[in-house]
N, C-alpha and C positions, 0 to 999 in steps of 0.2 A: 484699201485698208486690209489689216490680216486678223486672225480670229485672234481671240484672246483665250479665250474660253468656252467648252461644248463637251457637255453631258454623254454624246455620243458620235460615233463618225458620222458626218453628213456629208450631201454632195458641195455643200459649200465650205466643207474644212476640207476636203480633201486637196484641191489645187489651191491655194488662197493665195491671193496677190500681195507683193510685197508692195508696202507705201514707204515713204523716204522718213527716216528717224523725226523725228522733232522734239522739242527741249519742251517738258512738261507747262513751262508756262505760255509756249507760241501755241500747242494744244488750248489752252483753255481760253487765249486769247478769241482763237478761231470760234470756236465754240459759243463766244458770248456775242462775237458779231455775226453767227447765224442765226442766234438769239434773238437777238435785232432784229433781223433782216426778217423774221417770221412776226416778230409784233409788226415792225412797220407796214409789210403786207397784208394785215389786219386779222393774222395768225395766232391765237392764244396758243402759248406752249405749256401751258400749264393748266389746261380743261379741269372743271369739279366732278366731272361725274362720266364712266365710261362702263358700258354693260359687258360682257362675256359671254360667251353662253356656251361655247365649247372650251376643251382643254389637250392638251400635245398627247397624253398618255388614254385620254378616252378615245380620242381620234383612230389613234395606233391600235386599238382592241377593235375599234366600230369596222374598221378598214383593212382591216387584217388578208381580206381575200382580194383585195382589189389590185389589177395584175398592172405589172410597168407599160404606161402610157395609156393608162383607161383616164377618162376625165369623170366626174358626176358634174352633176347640175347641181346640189348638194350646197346650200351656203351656209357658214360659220363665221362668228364673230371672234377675234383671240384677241389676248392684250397679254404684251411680257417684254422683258429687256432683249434689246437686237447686242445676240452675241457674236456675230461674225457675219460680214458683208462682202461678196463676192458679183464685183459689178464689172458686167461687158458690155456696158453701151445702154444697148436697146432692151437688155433683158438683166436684172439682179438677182442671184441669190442671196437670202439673209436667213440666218438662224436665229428664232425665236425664241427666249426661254420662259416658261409662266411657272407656275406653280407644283406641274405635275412632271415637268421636264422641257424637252424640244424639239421643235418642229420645223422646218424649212417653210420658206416663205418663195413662193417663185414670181417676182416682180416681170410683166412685160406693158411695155410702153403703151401698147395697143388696148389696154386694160383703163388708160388713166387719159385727162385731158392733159393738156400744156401745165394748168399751174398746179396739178395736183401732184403731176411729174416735178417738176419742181422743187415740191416739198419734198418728195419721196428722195432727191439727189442732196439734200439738208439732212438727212438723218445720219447719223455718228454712232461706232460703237459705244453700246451703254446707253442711248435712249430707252425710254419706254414707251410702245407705242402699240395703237390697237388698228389690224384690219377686219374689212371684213371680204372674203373671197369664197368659190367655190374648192373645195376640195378633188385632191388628184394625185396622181401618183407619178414621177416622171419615166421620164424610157431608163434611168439606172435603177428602178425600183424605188426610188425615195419618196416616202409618204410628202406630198406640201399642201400648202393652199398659196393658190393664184389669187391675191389682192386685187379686189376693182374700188375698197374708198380704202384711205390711209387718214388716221388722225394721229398728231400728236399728242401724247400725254405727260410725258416730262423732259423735257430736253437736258442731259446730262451736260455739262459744263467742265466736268473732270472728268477723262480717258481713263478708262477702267485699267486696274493696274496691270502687269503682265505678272502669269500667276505664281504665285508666292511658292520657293521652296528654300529647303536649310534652314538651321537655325538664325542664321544671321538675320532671317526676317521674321524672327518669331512675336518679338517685343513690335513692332510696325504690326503683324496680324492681330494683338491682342486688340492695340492699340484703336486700329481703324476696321474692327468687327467685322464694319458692314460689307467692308472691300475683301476681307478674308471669305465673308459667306459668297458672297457674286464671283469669285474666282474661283472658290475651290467649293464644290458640292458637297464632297464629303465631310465639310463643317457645318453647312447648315443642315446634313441630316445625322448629324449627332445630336443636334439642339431639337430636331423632330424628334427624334427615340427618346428624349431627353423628354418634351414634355408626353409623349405617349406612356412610359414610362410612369410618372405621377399622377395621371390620370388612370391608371392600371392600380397603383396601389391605393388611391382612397376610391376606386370599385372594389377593390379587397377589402378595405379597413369599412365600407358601408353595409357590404355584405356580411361582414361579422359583427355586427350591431352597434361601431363604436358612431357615437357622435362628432362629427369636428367641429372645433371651437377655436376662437381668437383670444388668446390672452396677449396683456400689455408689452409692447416692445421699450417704454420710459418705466423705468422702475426703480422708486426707491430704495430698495434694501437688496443688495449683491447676493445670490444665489443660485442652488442647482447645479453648481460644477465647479471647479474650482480653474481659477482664469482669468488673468488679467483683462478688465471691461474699457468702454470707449466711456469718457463723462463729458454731460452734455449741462447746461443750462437752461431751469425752465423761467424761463423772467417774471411770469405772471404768479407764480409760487413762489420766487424766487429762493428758489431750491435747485441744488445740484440731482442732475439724473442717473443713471447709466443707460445704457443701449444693454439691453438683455442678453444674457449669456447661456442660457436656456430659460425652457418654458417647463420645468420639473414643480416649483413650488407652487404655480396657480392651477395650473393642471389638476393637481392633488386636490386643493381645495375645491372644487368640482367634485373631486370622486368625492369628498367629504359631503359636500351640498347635495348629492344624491342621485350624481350622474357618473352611473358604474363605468362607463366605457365612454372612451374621450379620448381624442388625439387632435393633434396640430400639425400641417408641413406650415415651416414660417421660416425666417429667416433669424439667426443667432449671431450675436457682433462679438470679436473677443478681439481686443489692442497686442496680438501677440505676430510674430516671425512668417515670414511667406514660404513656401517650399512645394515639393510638388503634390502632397497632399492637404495643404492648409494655406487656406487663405484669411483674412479678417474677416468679411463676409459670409458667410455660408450656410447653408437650407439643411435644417433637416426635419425628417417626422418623429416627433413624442407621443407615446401612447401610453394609458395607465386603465390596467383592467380590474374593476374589484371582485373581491373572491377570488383569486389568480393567485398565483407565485412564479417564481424564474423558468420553472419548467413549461409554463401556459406562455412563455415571453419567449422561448426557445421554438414552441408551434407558431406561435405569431408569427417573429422573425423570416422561419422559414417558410412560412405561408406568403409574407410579402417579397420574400428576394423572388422564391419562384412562381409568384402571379406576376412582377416584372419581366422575368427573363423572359416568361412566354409569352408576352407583349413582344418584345422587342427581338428575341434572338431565335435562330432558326430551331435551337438543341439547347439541353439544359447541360451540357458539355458543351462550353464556354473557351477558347484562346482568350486570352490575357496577357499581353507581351511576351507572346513566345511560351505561358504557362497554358497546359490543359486542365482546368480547372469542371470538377465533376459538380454541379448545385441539385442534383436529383437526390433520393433513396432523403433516408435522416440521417443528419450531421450528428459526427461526433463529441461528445462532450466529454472533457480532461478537466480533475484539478491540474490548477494550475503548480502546485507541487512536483504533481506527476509528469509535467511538462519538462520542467526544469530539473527533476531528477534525468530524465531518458536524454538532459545534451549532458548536463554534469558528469555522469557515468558512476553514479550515487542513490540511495535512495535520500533523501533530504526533506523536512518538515518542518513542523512551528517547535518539534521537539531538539530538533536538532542544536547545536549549542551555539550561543552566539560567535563566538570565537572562531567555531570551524566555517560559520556562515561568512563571514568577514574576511577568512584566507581566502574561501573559494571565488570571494570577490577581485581579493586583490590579484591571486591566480589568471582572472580573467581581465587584469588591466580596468576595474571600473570603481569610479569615484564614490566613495560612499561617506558617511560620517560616526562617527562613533559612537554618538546621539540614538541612530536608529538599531531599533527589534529584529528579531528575528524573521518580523511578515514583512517589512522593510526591505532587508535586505533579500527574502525570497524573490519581492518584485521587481528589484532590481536587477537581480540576474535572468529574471523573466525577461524584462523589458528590453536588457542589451543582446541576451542569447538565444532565447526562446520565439518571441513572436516574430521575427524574420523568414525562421526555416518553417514555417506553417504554409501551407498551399492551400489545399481542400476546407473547405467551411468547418470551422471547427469551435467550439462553444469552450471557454475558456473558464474556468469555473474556483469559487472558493478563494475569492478574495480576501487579504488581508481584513480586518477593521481598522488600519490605521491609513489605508490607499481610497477606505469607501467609508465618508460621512457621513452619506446618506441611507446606505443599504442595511437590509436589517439581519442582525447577526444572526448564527447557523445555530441552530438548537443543542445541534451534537458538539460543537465548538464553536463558545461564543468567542472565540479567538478571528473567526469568520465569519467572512458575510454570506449573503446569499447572493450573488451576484457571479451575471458572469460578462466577459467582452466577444462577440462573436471577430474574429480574425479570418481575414479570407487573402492568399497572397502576399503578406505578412504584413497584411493592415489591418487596423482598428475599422471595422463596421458598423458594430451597434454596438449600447452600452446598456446589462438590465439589469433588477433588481426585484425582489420580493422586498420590497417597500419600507421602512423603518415608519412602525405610524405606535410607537409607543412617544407619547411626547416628554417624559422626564428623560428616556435615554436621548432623545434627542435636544433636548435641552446640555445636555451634556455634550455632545458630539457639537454643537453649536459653538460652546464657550473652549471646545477643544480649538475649531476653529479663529476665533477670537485671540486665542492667546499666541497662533501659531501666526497670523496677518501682523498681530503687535510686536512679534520677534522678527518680523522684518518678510514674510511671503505675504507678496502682492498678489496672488491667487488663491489666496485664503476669501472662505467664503465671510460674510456677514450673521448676526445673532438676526435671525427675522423674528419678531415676537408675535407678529400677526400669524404664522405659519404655526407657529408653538400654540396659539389662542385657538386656530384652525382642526389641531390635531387633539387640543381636548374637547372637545366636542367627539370626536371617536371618527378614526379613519379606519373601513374596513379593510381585513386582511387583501392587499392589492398587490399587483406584480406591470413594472412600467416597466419601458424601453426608449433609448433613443437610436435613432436609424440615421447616418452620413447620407443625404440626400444626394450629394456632389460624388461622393467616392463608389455611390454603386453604381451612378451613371457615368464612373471611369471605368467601373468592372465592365457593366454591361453593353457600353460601347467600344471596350477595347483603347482607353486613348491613356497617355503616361502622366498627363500631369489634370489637377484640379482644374489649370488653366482651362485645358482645351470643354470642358464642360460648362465651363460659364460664360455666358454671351458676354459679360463685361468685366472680367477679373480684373484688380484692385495693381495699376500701375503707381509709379508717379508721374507725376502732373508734368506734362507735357510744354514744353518752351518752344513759342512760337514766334519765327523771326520775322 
């Protein structure tokens, strides 16, 4: 057999024997008639319960001084998938893989009786299986343990694949996860940083006093973003649903109810387009502080990216596809005017005249309507020219009121919100606001909503009158945010698409002959 797969050079990848090809299904045939052959010798290959007690990378620390060809008397138990088997007869090497990494296993016949040998010549790349041996080190130096019992724990039936490269096998890695992680390491330790990472940020978000809370993922009335949703059926109400598209308006009612600090990591559905940053699916955290505004959402923000990255990353100077991206000191904040003036080569505003706003659109080749204002069309040339060329974390500020339903207009012009989008590499990160909790304006901002879904945008939000009933009752001065759960575990582990960050991104369904 030849290796397939190994975390590190060992003395069994280094010569590995070649075996003669086979056709993936004379593979699994073999494999079910070893299957056999181990029940009918009164063999379970599928045991319920098998102990541990040591591991590959604690071994490697414990053992660190012990010199080529010293043995101990020393016993350990290990259990992990045999990733490469290198057999001479009377004596095998096999690399083991557990949890911490991998270890050699040094098989001698002298070790085992006749049928225990036996089983030990049944084992196949991609079993999982537990010994227990003395530890030692060989005359090349390589840490192993020498097996004296062998159990079976799962007898694999499918040959682990050979390992995945190019895109031509990208849709097959998404596909079949769990053969992408056992082949390739560095997918299952993006999915490690990935949950160290959320358990990094709600020790952030505990430490600053917010409470986390579940709100309804079945919700009647369409809100919190504007988004085309998933509808579902509830039969026993026998009422249409949606799959929630954020958690912004229950959240709030909380802060209303009296719970100043509240946040959620949950899972958000939206029926829209796949790409490499958006999927239907996808996580993220909501948080709503009362007494706050945009600028306490901007310390937040940066309090959670950088209690993550020191989680997970060596330097808060970050590579990103070939970007050096700096997440230290405090990030920059820009109207968003001033953004779009420094590509246009203008200074440009909400004052500037519609007409010259609509040349320098069409200047720039981009679709616009004639319908839209001046904050319209500012966003526009934001959205097509502006937030690309952004590298460094940058707080994007002073949004339109005609782009932000929810947020609450700028005092100095209520032509503005208060509102900003953090941009980092010329993606959308977070999304915040100083809060809109006056409820006649937003009574208004709702039925703006309403008339614009009845003219035909299916990402128009819904009139919620419970939320309206919510906000007279008196919502204090509050400042929320939402945080891309999925995209800053693309930042922070470096990977290019949403894909590679979710154990099981959203294909189509699969045809099986």
């Amino acid at each position: 057999m030849t290796e397939t797969n190994s975390t590190k050079k060992t003395e069994a990848a280094q010569t590995p024997a070649k075996a003669p090809a086979k056709a993936p299904q004379d593979e699994r045939t073999m494999r079910r008639e070893r299957r056999q052959q181990m029940i009918d010798a009164g063999i379970n290959p599928y045991p319920s319960l098998f102990q541990p007690n040591a591991f590959s990378a604690e071994l490697e620390e414990k053992y660190a001084e012990l010199g080529s060809g010293e043995n101990t008397d020393d016993e350990v138990t290990l259990a992990g998938r045999v990733m490469a088997i290198r057999n001479q007869g009377k004596i095998a090497f096999v690399i083991l893989k557990d949890k911490e990494g991998s270890i050699q296993l040094f098989f001698r016949i002298n070790n085992f009786d006749e049928n225990a040998w036996e089983l030990f010549k049944t084992v196949s790349l991609g079993d999982i299986i537990g010994v227990t041996g003395k530890v030692m080190r060989s005359r090349t130096g390589q840490l192993s343990v020498a097996p004296e019992k062998l159990t079976m724990l799962a007898k694999a039936l499918r040959p682990l694949p050979e390992k995945f490269h190019g895109l031509a096998d990208k849709e097959t890695r998404y596909r079949q996860r769990y053969a992408d992680m056992i082949s390739n390491e560095e997918v299952l330790e993006v999915f490690k940083r990935r949950s160290r990472m959320i358990a990094a940020i709600r020790k952030y978000m505990d430490n600053e006093g917010y409470f986390e809370v579940e709100t309804p993922i079945l919700q009647y009335t369409l809100g919190g973003a504007n988004a085309r949703p998933f509808v579902t059926h509830h039969n026993a109400l026998d009422n249409d649903f949606y799959l929630r598209i954020a958690t912004e308006l229950h959240l709030k009612r909380l802060v209303v109810g009296g719970m100043d600090r509240v946040y959620e990591i949950g899972r958000m559905f939206r029926n829209e387009g796949m790409d490499q940053t958006h999927n239907p699916e996808f996580t993220t955290i909501e948080a709503y502080c009362a007494y706050s505004d945009i600028d306490g959402m901007k310390e937040l923000a940066q309090g959670i990216f950088q209690a993550a990255c020191a989680e997970i990353c060596d330097s808060d100077i970050i590579d990103y596809q070939g970007q050096k991206i700096n997440l230290s000191g405090t990030w920059r904040s820009a109207p968003m005017t001033e953004l779009v003036s420094e590509i246009v080569g203008e200074v440009v505003d909400l004052d500037t005249p519609k007409e010259h706003l609509q040349e320098l659109c069409k200047k720039h080749h981009l679709e616009i309507e004639d319908s839209w204002g001046a904050g319209k069309l500012i966003f526009a040339l934001y959205d097509e020219l502006v937030e690309s060329t952004i590298v460094d974390p940058t707080f994007v500020c002073d949004y339109p009121v005609e782009v932000s339903p929810l947020a609450k207009r700028k005092p100095s012009d209520p032509r503005l919100t208060d509102r900003f989008e953090l941009i980092i590499a010329g993606h959308e990160y977070a999304n915040a606001f100083t809060e809109l909790n006056d409820p006649v304006d937003q009574e208004s901002r709702f039925a703006a909503q309403v008339e614009a879904k009845a003219a035909g945008d299916d990402e128009a939000m819904e009139y919620d009158q419970d939320y309206i009933r919510a906000l007279e009752y008196g919502l204090p001065p509050t400042g929320g945010i939402g945080i891309g759960i999925d995209r800053m575990a693309m930042l922070l582990c470096d990977q290019p698409s949403i894909r590679d960050v979710l154990p099981f991104p959203h294909l189509r369904p699969e045809v099986f002959e």
